[in-house]
LOFIBA-826304 format. One record per atom (N, C-alpha, C, CB): x, y, z. Coordinates in steps of 0.2 Angstrom, whole numbers, plus 2048, in hexadecimal, padded with zeros to 3 digits. Glycine has a CB too. Example, Ala and Ser with C-alpha at 12.3 -4.5 7.8 and 13.67 -1.06 7.14 Angstrom:
<pts>
8427E4827
83E7EA827
8427F0827
8397EA82D
8407F5823
8447FB824
840800827
8467FD81D
</pts>
This chain:
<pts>
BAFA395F5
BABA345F8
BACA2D5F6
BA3A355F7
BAEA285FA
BB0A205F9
BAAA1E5F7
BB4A1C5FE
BA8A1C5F2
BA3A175EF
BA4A135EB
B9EA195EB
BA7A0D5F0
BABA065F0
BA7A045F8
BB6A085F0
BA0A015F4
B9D9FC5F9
B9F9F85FC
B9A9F85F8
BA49F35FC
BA99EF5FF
BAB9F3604
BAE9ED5FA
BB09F5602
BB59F9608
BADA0260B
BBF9FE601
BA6A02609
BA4A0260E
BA29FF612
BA1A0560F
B9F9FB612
B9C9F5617
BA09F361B
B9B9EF614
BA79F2618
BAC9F061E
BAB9F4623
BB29F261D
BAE9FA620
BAF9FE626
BA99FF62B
BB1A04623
BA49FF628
B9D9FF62D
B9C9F9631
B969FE629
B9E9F3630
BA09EC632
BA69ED639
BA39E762B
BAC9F1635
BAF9F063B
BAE9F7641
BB69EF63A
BA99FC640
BA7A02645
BA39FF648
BA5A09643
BA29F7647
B9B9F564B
B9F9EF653
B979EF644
B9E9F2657
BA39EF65F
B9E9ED661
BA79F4665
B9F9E6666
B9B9E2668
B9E9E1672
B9C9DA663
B969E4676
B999E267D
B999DA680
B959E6681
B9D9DA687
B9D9D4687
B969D368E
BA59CF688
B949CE68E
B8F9CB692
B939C4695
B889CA68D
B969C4698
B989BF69A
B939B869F
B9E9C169C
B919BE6A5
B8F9BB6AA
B889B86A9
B8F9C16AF
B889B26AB
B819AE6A9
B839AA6A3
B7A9B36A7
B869AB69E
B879A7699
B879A1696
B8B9A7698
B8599D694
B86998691
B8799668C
B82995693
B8B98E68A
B8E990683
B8A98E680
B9498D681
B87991677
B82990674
B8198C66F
B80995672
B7D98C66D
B7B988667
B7A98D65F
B7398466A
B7E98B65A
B7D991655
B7998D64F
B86995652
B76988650
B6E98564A
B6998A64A
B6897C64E
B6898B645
B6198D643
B5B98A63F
B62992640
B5598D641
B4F98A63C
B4E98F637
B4998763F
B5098B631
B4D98F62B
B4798B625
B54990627
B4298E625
B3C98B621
B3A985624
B3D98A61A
B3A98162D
B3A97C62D
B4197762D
B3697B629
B4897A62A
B4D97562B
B4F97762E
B51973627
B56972632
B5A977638
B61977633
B5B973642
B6497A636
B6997B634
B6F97C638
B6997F630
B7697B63A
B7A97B63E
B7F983640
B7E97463B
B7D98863B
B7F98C639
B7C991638
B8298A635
B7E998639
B7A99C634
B7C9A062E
B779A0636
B8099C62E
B8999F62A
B8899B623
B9399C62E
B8699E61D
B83998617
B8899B611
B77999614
B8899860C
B8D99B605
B899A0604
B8E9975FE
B8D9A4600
B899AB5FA
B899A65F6
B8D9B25F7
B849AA5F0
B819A65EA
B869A85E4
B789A95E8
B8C9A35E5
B939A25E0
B929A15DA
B9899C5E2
B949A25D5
B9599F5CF
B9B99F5CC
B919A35CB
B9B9995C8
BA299A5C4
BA99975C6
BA39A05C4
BA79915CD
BAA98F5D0
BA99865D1
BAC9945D5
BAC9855D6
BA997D5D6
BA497C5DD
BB09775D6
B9F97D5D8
B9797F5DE
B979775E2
B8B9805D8
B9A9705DE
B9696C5E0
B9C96B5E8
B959675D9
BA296C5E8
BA696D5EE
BA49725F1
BAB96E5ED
BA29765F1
BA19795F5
B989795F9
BA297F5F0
B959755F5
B8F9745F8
B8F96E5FC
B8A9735F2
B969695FA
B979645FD
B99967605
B9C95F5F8
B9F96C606
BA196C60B
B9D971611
BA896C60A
B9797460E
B9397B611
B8F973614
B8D98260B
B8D96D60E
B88969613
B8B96561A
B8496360D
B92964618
B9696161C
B96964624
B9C963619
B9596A624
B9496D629
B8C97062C
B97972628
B8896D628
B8197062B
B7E977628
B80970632
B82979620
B80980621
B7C980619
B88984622
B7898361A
B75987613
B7A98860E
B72990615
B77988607
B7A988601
B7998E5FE
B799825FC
B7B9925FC
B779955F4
B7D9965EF
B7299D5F4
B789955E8
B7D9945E2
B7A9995DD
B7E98B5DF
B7F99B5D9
B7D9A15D4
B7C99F5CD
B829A65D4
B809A45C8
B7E9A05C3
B8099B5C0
B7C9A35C0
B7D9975BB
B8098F5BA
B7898E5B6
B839895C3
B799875B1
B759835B0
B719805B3
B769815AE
B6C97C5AF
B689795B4
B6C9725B7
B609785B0
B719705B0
B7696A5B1
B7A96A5B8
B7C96A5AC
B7D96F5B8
B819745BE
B7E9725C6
B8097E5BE
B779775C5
B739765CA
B7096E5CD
B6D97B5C8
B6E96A5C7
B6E9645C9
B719605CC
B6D9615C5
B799625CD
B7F95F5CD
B7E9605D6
B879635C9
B7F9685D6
B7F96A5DC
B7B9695E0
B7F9705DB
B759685E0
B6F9645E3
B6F95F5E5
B6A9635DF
B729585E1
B759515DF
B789525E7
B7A9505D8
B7E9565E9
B819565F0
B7C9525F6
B8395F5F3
B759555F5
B739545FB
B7295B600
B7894F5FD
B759605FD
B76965601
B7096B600
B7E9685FE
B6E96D607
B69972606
B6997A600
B6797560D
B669785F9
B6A97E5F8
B659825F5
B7197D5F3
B669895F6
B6398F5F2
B6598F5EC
B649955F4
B6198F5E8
B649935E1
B619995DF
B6398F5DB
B6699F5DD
B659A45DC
B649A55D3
B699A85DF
B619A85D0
B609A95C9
B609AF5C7
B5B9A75C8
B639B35C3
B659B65C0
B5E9B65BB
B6B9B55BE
B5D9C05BC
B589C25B9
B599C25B1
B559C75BB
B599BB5AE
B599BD5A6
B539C15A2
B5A9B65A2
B579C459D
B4E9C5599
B4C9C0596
B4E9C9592
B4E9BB595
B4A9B5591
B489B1598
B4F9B158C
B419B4599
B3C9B15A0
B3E9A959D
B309B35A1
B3E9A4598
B3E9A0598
B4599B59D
B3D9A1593
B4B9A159E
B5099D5A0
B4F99D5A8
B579A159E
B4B9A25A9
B499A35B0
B4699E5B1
B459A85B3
B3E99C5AC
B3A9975B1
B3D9915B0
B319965B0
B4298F5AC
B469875AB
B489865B0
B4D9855A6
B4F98B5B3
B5098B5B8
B4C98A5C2
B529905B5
B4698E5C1
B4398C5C5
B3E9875C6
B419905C5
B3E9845C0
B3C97C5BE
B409775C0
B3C97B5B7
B459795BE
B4C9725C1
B4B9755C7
B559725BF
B4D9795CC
B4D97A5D3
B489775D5
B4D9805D7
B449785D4
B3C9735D7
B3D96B5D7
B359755D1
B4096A5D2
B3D9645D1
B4395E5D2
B3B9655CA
B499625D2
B4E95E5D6
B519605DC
B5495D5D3
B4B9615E1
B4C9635E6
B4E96A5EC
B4D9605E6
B5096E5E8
B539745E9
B4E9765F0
B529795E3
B539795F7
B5097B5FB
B4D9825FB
B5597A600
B4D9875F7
B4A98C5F4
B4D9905F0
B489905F9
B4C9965EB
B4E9985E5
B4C99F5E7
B4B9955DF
B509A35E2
B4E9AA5E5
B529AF5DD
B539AB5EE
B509B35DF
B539B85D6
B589BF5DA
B4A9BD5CE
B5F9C05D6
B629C25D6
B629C85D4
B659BF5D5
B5C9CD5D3
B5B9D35D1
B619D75D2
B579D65D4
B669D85D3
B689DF5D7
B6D9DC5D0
B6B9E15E1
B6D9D75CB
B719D65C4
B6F9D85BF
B719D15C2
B679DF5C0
B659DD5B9
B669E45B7
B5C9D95B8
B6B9E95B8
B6D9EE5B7
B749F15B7
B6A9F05BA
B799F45B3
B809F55B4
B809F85BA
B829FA5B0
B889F85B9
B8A9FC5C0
B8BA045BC
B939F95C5
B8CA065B7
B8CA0E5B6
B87A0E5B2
B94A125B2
B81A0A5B0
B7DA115AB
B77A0D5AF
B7DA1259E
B70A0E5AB
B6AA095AC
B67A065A9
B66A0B5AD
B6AA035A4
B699FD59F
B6A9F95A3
B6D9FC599
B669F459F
B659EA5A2
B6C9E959F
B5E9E459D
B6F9E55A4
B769E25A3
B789DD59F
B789E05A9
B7D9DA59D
B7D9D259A
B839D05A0
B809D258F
B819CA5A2
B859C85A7
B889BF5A2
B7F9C65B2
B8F9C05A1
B929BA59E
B8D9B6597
B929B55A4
B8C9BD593
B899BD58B
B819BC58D
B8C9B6586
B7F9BD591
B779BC594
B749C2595
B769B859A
B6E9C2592
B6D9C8593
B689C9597
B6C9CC58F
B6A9CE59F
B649CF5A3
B5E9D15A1
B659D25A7
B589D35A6
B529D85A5
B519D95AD
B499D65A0
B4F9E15AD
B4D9E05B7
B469E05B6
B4F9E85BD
B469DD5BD
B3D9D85BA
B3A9DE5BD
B3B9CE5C0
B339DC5B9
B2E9E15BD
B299DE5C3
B299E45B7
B259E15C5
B229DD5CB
B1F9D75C8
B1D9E15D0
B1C9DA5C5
B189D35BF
B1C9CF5BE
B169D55B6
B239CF5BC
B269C95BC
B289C45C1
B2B9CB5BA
B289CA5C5
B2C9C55CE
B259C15D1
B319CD5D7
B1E9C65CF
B189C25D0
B189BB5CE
B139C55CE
B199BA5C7
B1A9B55C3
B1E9B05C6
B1C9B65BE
B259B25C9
B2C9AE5C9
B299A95D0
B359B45CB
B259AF5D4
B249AB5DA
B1F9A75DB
B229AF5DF
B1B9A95D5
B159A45D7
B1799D5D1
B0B9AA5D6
B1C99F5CD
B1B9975CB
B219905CD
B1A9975C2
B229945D2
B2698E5D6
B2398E5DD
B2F98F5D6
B239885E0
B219875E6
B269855EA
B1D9835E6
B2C9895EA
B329895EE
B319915F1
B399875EB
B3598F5F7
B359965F9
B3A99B5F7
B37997600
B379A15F5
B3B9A75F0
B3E9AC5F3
B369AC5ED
B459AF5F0
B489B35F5
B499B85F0
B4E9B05F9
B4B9BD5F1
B4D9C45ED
B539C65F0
B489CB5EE
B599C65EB
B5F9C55ED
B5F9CE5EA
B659BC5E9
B649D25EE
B649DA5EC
B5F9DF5EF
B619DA5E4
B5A9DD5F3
B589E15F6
B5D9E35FB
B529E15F7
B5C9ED5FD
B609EF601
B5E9F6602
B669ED5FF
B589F3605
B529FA608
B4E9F660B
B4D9FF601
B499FB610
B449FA615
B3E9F760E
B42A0261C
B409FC608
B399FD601
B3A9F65FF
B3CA045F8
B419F35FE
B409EC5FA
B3F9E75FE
B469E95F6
B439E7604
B3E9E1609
B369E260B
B429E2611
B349E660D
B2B9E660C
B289E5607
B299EC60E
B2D9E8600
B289E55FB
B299DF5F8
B289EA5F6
B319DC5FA
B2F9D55F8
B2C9CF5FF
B369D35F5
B299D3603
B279CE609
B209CF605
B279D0612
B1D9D4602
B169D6601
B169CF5FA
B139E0600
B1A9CF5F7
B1A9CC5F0
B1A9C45F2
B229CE5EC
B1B9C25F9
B1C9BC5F9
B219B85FA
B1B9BC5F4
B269BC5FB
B2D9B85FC
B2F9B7604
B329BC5F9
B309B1602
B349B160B
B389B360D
B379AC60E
B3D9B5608
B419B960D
B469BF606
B479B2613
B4C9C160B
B4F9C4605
B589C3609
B4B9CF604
B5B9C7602
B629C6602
B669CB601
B639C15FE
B669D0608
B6A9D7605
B6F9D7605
B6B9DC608
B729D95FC
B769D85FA
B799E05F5
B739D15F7
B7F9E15F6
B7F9E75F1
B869E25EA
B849F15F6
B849DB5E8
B899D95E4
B8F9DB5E2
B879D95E0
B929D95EB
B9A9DB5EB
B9B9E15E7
B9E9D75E7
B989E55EA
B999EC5E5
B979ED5DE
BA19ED5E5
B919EA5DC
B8E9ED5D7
B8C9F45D8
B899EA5D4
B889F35DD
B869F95DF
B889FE5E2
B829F95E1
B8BA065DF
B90A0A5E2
B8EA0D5E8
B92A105DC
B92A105EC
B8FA155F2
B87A0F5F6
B8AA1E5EC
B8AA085F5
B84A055F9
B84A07600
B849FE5F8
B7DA05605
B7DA0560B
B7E9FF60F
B78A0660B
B829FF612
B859F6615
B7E9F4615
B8B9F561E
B7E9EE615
B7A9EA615
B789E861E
B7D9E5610
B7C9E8622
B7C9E762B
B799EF62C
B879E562F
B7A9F362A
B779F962C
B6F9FA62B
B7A9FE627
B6E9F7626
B669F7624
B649F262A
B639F461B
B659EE62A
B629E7630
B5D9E9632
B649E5637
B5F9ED638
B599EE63D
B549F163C
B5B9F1641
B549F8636
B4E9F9632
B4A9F562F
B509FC62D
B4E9F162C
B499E9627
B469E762B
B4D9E2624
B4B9E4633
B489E1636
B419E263A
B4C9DF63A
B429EA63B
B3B9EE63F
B369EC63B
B3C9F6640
B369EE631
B319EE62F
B2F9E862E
B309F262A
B329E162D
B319DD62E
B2F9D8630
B319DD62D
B329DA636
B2F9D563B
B329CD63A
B279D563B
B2F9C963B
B2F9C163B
B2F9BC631
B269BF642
B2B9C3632
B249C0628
B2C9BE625
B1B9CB621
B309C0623
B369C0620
B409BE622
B359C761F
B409BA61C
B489B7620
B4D9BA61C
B4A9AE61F
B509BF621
B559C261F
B5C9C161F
B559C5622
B609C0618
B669BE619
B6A9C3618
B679B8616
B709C5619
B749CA618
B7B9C6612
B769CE621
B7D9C960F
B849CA60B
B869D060D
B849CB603
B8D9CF60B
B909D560B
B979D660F
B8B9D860D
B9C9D260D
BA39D1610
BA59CD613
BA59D5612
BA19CC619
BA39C461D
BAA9C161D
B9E9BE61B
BAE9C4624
BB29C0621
BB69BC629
BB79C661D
BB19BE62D
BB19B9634
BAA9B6637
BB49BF63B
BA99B363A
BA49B2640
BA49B7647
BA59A9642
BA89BA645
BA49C2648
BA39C6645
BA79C764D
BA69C763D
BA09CB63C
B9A9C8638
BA19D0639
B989C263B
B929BE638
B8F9C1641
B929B3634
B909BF645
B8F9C164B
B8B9C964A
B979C164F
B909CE649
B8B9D5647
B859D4644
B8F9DB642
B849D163E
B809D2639
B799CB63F
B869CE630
B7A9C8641
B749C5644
B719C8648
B749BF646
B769CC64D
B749D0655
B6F9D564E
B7C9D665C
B719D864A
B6B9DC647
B699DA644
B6B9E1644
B679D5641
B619D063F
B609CE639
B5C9D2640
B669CA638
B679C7633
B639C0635
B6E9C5632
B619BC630
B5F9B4633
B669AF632
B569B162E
B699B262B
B6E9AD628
B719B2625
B6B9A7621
B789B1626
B7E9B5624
B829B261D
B839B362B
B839B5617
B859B1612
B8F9B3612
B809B560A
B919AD60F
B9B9AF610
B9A9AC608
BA39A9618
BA09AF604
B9F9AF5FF
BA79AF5FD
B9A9B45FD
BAB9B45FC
BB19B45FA
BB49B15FE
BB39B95F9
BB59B0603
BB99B060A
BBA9A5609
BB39B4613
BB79A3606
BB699D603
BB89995FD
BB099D603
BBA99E5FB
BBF99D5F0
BC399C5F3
BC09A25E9
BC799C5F5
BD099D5F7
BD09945F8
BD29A3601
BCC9955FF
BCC98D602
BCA9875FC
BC598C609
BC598A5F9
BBF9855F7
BC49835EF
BB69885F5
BC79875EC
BCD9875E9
BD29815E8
BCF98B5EA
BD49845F0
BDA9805F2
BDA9795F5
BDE9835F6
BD39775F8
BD29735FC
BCC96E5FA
BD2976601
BC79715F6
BC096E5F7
BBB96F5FA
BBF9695F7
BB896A5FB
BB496A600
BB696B607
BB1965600
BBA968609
BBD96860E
BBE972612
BC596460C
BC1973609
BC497B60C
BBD97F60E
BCA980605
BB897D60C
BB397F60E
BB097F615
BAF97D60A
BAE979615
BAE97761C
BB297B622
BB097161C
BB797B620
BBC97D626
BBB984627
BC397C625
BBA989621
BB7992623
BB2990627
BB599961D
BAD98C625
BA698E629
BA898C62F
B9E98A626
BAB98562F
BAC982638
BAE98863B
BB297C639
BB498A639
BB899263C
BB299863C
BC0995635
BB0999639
BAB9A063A
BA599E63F
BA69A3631
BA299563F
BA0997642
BA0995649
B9C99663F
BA599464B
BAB994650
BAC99B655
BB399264C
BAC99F650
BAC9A5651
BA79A8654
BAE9A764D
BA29A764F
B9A9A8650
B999A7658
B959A364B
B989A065A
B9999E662
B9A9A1667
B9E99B664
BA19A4664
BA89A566A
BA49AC66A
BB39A4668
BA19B1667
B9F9B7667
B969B666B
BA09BA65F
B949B1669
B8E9B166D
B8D9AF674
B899AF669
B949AB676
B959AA67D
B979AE680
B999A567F
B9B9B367D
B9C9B8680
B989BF681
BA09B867F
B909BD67F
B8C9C167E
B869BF682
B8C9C2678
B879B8684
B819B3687
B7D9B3681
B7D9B568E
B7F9B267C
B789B1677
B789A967A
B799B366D
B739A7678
B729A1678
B7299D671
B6C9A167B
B6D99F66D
B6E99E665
B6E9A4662
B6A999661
B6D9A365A
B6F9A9657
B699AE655
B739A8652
B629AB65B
B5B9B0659
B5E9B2660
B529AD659
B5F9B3664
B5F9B266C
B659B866C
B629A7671
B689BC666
B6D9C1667
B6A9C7668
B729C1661
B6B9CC66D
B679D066F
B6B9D766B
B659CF678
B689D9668
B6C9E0663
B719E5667
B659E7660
B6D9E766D
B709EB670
B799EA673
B6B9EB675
B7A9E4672
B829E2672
B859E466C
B839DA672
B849E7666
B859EC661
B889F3662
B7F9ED65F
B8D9F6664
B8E9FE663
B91A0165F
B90A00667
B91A0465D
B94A0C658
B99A0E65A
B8FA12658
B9EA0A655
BA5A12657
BA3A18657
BAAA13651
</pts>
């Protein structure tokens, strides 16, 4: 049995064919409203660490697109913020609650567009011990904790790792706007693509929750699959080092322009109109 997440997700990503709808068409608009802001895209960063967030935040805002950034200081985060650029900050569940609520302190208070915790870190990939991610030592939070996390910030909270119908209902009941299914590039073995679950989440969820998907992205068709099943916001993540490396901001800019170019060209030929307006059923199964 392959239990290499990555290379499943792919492959579930590409058994996923799309009909065309031509007739009636019109060419669309791909902005979205998220918490009240629009946004030009629904194609946003994954939550990066370790690289240069503040180019990269520069060229996602360049384009009208959502940020999120991983882990980093609160200096880091300040920087990154400084852009101007809408950004999520994801936090890593340390055991020392204190690093968490600093963190969620500075997002608050230099403006961060919302914040959210990165659960699906606070455990190895071969045993069930709390991990240490870059000499830091996790804890997986209990509900008590994430009760806490949510209620002492007044930004909107997200739960980056769920990837079940169990964790999206229970982090909508907890309070969170939304969630971020995620199997951490393969932390988690034998995962379930994350485009598979969708439509499940989306049934038990309904509207109350913003669903963003990870999980390989490496066109605007397949950010295209991932909305027709009901994503709200599509995360690209690797597909963005290469450029953002070689180029900056700029090189950023230019995948999202391209994906979401792509994104378009697949919903014109679907008659979507925008990217709520993509009707599932254009979705089939190898």
């Amino acid at each position: 049995m392959n239990e290499d997440s990555i290379k499943i997700a792919r492959d579930y990503l590409d058994s996923l064919l799309v009909e065309s709808r031509m007739i009636g068409a019109v060419h669309p608009s791909t902005k979205v409203n998220i918490l009240g802001e629009e946004f030009d895209t629904p194609i946003m960063t994954a939550a990066l660490s370790h690289i240069d967030l503040e180019n990269m935040a520069i060229g996602a805002k360049n384009v009208g697109a959502l940020v999120s950034i991983g882990m980093g200081d609160n200096d880091e985060m300040k920087k990154v913020l400084n852009t101007g650029a809408k950004v999520m900050k994801i936090i890593k569940p340390y055991a020392d609650k204190d690093e968490i609520l600093s963190r969620l302190k500075c997002a608050e208070e230099n403006g961060a567009f919302a914040v959210g915790m990165d659960i699906e870190h606070s455990v190895n990939v071969n045993d069930p011990e709390d991990s240490v991610v870059v000499g830091l030592q996790m804890k997986l939070p209990t509900i008590d904790d994430l009760k806490e996390y949510i209620g002492y910030t007044g930004l909107p909270f997200f739960i980056k790792g769920a990837l079940s119908v169990h964790d999206a209902v229970a982090a909508r009941d907890l309070g969170c706007k939304g969630i971020i299914l995620s199997h951490h590039n393969g932390l988690m073995r034998c995962a379930v693509p994350p485009v598979m679950l969708l439509p499940d989440i989306r049934d038990a969820v309904g509207d109350d929750l913003i669903v963003i998907t990870d999980g390989g992205f490496e066109t605007g068709f397949d950010c295209f699959k991932a909305l027709a099943l009901g994503a709200d916001l599509v995360t690209v993540g690797k597909k963005l080092m290469d450029p953002l490396k070689q180029d900056g901001a700029e090189g950023v800019s230019e995948v999202l322009s391209k994906m979401t170019n792509e994104l378009a060209a697949m919903m014109l030929r679907t008659s979507s109109k925008d990217p709520t307006d993509i009707d599932p059923s254009v979705i089939w199964r190898m």
